[in-house]
C-alpha positions in Angstrom: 110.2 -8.2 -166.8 110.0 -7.3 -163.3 113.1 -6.3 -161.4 113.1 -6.0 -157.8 116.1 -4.3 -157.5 115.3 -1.2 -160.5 112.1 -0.8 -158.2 113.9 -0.7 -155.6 116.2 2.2 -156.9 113.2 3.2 -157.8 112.2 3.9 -154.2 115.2 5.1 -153.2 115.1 8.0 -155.5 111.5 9.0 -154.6 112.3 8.6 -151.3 114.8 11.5 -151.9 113.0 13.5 -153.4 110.6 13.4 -151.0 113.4 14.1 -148.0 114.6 17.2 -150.2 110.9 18.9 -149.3 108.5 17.7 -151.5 104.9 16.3 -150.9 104.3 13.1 -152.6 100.6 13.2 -151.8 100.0 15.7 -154.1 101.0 16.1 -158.0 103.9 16.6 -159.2 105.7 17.2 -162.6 108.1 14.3 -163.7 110.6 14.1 -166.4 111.3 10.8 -167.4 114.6 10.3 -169.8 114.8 8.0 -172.4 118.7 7.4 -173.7 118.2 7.0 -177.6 120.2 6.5 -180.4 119.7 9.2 -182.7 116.9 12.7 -183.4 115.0 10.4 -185.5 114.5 8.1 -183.0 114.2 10.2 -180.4 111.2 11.7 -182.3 109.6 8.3 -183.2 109.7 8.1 -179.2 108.1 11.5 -178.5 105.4 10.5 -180.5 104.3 7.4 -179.4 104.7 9.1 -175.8 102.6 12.0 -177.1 99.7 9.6 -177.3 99.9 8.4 -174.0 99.9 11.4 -172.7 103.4 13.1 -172.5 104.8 16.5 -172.7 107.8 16.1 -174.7 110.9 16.8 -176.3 114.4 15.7 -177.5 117.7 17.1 -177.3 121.3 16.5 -177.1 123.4 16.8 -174.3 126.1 18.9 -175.9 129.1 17.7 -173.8 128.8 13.7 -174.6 126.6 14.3 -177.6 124.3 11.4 -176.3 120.1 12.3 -177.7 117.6 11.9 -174.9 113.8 11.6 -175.6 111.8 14.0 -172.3 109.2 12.7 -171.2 106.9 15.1 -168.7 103.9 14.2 -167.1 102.1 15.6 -163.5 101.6 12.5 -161.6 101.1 11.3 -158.2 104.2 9.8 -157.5 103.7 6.1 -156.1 106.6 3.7 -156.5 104.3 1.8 -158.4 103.3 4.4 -160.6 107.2 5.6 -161.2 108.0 2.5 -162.1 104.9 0.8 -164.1 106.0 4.5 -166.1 109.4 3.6 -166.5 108.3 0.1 -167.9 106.3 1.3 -169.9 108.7 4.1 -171.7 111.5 1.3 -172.0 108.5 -0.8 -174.0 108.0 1.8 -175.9 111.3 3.0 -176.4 112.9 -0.8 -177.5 111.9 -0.8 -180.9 113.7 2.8 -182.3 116.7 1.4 -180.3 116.1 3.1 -176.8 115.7 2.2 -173.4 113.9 4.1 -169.8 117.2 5.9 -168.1 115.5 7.3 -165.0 113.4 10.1 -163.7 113.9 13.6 -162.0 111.5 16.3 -161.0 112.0 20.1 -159.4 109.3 18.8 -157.1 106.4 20.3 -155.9 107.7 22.1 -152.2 106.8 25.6 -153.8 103.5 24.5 -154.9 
């Protein structure tokens, strides 16, 4: 279901990102994160993200002890692309229990 105002958080965060030196015209590596409830799930998630073409891995943030499914990909970095991602992960994600919970990069300024 479209949200206008996720997309627009969206934005706000590429926008950023762009402001803190990088190019968005040209690739760049994104992590997405995707909050899930357990390893198992978070595997079933790498998986299926595997097959859509995702670098990933899971781990555990060791001071809340919350698992997190990482999903990389090089990307150009359109609103529309960031978000149709994020869509797209939560879809995937909704059925072991998880859910899309944002995006971050080390950009591509050195690249």
């Amino acid at each position: 279901m479209f949200d206008p105002e996720a997309k627009a958080v969206t934005a706000q965060a590429l926008e950023q990102i762009e402001a803190d030196g990088s190019d968005l015209s040209k690739p760049i590596e994104m992590d997405f994160f995707v909050a899930v409830p357990s390893p198992e799930a978070g595997e079933q998630v790498a998986e299926e993200a595997r097959k859509i073409g995702f670098e990933t891995s899971v781990e555990q943030d060791e001071e809340s002890g919350e698992w997190t499914c990482y999903c990389t990909k090089t990307i150009l970095a359109t609103v529309d692309m960031v978000f149709d991602i994020e869509e797209s992960l939560d879809d995937l994600a909704d059925p072991f229990g998880g859910y899309s919970d944002g995006f971050g990069t080390f950009g591509n300024k050195d690249d």
